[in-house]
C-alpha positions as CSV (number, residue, x, y, z in Angstrom):
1,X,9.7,2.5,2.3
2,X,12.4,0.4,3.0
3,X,10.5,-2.3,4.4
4,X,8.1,-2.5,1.2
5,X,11.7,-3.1,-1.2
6,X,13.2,-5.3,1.5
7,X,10.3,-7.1,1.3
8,X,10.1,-7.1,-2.7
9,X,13.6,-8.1,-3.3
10,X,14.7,-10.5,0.1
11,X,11.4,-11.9,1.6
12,X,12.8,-15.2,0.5
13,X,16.1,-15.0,2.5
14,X,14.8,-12.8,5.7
15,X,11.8,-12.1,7.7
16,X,11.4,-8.7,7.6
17,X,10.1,-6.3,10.2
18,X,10.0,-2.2,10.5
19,X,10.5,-0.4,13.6
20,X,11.2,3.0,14.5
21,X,11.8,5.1,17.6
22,X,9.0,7.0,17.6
23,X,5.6,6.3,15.9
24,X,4.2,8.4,12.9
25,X,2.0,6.9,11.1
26,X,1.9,6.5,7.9
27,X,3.0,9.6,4.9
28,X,0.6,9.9,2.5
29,X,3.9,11.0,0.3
30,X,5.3,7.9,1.0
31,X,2.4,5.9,0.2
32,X,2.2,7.9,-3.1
33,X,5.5,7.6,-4.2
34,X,5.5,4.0,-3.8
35,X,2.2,3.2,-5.4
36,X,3.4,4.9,-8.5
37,X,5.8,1.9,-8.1
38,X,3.2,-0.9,-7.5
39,X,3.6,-1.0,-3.8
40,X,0.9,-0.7,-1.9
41,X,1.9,0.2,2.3
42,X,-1.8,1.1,3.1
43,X,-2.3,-1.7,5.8
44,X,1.2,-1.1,7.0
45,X,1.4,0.4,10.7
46,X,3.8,2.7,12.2
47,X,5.7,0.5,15.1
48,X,7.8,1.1,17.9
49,X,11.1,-1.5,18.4
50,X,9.2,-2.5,21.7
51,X,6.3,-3.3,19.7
52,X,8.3,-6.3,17.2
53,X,7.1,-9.7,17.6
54,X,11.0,-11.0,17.9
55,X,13.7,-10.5,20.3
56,X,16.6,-11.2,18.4
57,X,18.0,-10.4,15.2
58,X,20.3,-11.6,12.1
59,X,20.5,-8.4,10.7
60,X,19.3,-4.3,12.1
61,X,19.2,-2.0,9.1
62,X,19.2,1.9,10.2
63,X,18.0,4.2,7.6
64,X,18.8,7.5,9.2
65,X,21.6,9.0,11.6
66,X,19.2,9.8,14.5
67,X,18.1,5.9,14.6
68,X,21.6,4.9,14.3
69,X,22.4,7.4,17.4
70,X,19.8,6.2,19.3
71,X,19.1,3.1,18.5
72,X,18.1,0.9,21.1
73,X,21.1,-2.4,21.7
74,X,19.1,-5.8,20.6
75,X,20.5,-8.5,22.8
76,X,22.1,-11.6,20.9
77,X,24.8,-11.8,18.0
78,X,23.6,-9.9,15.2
79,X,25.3,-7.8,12.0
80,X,24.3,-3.7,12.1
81,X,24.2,-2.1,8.7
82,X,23.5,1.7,8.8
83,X,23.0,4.0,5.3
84,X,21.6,7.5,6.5
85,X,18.9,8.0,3.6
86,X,17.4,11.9,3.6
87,X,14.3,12.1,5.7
88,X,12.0,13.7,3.1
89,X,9.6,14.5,5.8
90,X,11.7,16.9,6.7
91,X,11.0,18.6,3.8
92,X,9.2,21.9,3.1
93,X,7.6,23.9,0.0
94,X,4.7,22.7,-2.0
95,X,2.6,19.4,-2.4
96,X,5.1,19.1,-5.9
97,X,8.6,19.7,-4.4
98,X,7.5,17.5,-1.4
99,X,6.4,14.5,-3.7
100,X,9.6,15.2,-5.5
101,X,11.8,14.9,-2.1
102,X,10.2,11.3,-1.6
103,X,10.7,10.2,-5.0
104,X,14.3,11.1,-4.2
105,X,14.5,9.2,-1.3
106,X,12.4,6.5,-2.8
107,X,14.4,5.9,-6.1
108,X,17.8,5.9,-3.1
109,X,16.2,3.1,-0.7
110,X,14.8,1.1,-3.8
111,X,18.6,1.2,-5.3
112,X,19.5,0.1,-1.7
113,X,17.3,-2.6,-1.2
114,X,18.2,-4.1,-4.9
115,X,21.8,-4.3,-4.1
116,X,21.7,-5.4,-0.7
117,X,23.6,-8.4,-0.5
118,X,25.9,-9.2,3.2
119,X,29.4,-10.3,2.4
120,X,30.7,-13.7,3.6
């Protein structure tokens, strides 16, 4: 999700790419909630950091605390941001509360991404 807003509100300034840790494909949840907000992540793939096309970074955004822990060290001179969003994945209950936990976490990353700005 955060990949769709950065790319929405910054893909004049950056060249953005999405990693994880681990691969998991893509949530139907998450592809829900951001359709109801025009975006459409269906040809996006779930990537490893090993698997970006670049070395190097300007900027490494982590989204949750276990990525921040374990987040691999990118060689060169780069700035690390981390805001721990809630993983709605984690979630439990019914197809409802579920879509409700990603709107959640959808309405937090999009406020993120709108604001995002890195101080001089």
């Amino acid at each position: 999700m955060a990949e769709a807003y950065m790319r929405v509100y910054h893909h004049k300034t950056y060249t953005i790419y999405s990693a994880g840790i681990e691969k998991h494909g893509l949530n139907p949840f998450a592809m829900g909630v951001l359709m109801e907000d025009g975006l459409d992540i269906s040809n996006h793939t779930s990537n490893t950091v090993e698997e970006l096309p670049v070395e190097s970074f300007d900027v490494v955004i982590t989204v949750c605390d276990h990525a921040y822990e374990v987040c691999p060290i990118f060689p060169g001179k780069h700035i690390k941001i981390h805001h721990n969003f809630t993983d709605p994945s984690k979630a439990s209950g019914s197809a409802s509360s579920l879509i409700l936990a990603f709107r959640k976490t959808r309405d937090e990353i999009k406020e993120f991404c709108q604001n995002f700005q890195l101080l001089s």
